[in-house]
C-alpha positions in Angstrom: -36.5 2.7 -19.8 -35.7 3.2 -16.3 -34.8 -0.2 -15.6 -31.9 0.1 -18.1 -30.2 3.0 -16.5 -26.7 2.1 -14.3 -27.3 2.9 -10.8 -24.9 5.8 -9.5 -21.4 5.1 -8.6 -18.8 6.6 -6.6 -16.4 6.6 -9.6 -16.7 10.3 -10.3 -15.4 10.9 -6.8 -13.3 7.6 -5.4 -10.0 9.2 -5.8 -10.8 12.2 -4.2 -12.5 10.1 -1.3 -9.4 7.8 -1.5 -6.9 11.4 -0.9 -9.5 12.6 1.8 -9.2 9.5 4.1 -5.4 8.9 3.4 -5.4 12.6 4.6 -7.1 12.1 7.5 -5.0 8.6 8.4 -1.5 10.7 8.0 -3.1 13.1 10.3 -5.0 11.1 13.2 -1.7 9.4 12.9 0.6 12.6 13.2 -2.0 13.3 16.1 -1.2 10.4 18.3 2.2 11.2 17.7 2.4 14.8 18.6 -0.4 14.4 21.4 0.6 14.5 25.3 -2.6 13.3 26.5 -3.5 9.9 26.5 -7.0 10.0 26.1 -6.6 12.5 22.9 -3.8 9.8 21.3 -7.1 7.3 21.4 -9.3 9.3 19.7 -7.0 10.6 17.0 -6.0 5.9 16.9 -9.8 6.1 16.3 -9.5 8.5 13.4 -6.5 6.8 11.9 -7.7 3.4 12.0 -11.3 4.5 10.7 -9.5 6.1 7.9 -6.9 2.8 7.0 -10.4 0.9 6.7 -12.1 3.0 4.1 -9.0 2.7 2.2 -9.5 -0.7 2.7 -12.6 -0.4 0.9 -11.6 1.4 -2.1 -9.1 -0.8 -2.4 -11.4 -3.4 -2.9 -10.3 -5.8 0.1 -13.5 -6.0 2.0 -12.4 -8.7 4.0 -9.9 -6.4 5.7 -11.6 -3.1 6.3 -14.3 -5.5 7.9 -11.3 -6.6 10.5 -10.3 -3.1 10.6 -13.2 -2.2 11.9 -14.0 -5.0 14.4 -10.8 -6.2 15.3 -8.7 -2.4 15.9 -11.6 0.1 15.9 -14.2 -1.9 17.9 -12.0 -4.0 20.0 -8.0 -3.0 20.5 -9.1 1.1 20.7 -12.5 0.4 23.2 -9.9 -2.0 25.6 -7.3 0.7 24.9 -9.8 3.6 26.1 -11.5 1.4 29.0 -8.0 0.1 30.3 -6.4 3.6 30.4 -9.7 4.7 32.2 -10.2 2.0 34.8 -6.2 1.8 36.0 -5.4 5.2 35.7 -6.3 8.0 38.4 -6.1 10.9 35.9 -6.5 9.5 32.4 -5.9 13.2 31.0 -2.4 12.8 32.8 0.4 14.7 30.3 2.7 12.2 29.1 6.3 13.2 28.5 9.1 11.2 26.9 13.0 11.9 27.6 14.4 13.7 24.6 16.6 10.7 23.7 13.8 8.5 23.1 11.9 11.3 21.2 15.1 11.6 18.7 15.0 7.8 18.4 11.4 7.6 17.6 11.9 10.4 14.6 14.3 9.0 13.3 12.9 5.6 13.0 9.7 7.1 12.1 11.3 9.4 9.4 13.3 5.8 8.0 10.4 4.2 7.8 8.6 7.1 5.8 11.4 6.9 3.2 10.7 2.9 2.8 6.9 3.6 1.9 7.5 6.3 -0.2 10.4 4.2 -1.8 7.9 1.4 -2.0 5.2 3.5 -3.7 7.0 4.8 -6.3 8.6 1.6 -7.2 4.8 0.8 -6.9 3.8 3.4 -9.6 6.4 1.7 -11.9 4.8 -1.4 -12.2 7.6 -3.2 -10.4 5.4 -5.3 -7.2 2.4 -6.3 -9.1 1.6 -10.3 -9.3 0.5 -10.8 -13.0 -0.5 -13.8 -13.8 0.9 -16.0 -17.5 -1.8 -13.8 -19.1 -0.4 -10.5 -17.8 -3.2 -9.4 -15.7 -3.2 -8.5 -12.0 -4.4 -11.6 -9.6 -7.3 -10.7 -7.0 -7.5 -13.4 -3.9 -11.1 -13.4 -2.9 -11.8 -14.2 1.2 -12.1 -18.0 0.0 -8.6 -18.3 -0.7 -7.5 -16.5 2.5 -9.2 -18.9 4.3 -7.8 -21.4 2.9 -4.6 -20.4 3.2 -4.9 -19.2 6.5 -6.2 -22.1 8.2 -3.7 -24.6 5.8 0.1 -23.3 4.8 -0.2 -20.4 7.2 -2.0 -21.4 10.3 1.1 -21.7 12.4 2.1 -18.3 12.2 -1.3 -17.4 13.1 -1.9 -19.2 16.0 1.7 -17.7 16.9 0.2 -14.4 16.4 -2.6 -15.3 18.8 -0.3 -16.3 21.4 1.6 -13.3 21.0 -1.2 -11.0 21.6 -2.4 -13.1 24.6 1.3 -12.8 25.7 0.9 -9.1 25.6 -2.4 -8.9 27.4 -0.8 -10.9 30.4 2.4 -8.9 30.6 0.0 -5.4 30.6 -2.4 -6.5 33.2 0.7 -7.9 35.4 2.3 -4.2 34.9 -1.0 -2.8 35.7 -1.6 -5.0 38.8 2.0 -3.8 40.1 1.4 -0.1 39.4 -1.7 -0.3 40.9 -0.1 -1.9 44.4 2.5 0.2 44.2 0.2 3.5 44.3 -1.7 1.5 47.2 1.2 1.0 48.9 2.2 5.0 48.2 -1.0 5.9 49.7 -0.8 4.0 52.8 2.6 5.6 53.9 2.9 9.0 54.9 
């Protein structure tokens, strides 16, 4: 008798669980976003990308919550957090930005907010989903992305690489000359 009985699921409660971690993505998001410190902007990142890989998982795409978590969440934020605490002399400095940039930021910001929203409700209609002859909805398991990744699309990913390695360089050469030019500050009378 026992062995018959479904083990519990989180049916009941997925969509609220879904609402609760979009929630707390909008807001870690808003957060880092509103936030003057840098230190504070990381940990609210942390709470936004947490969130966007929990969605991941109800949204049944394993593979990428899993490089949610270790690719943003354990490695991007931890580099993030260490590099603004080994180069900086006062990582709870106040950041401020010129008013100009601020404008241009909301405004992109609020354009792109439209396009999602725009996007979901076109979403809701039934106009984006891949059926297949049969009418149902196509699911790509992680074989196929691997396939694909490493075959039809493995030169835009390598270019991807390069680009982050590109970026890596370019902030630890920024780094290296804000860090001799405080030396140099210090020095001088």
């Amino acid at each position: 008798m026992l062995l018959a009985q479904q083990p519990p699921t989180l049916d009941p409660v997925a969509p609220w669980l879904f609402y609760l971690f979009a929630g707390v993505a909008v807001l870690g998001a808003l957060g880092v976003v509103l936030s003057q410190q840098i230190v504070r902007m990381a940990v609210f990142l942390l709470f936004t990308l947490g969130s966007v890989a929990m969605l991941y998982f109800f949204l049944a795409a394993e593979f990428l919550a899993a490089i949610q978590l270790i690719v943003y969440v354990g490695g991007t934020l931890i580099l993030i957090i260490f590099g603004v605490m080994l180069t900086s002399k006062n990582p709870f400095i106040r950041l401020t930005v010129p008013l100009g940039q601020r404008i241009a930021g909301w405004a992109i910001g609020g354009l792109l907010a439209l396009l999602m929203i725009f996007l979901g409700v076109v979403e809701l209609a039934g106009g984006f989903a891949p059926t297949s002859p049969g009418g149902r909805v196509e699911h790509y398991g992680v074989a196929e992305l691997g396939q694909n990744l490493l075959g039809k699309y493995a030169l835009p990913f390598e270019l991807a690489g390069v680009l982050l390695l590109v970026v890596m360089i370019g902030a630890a050469y920024i780094a290296k000359g804000r860090h001799a030019d405080l030396a140099k500050g210090e020095e001088t009378p």
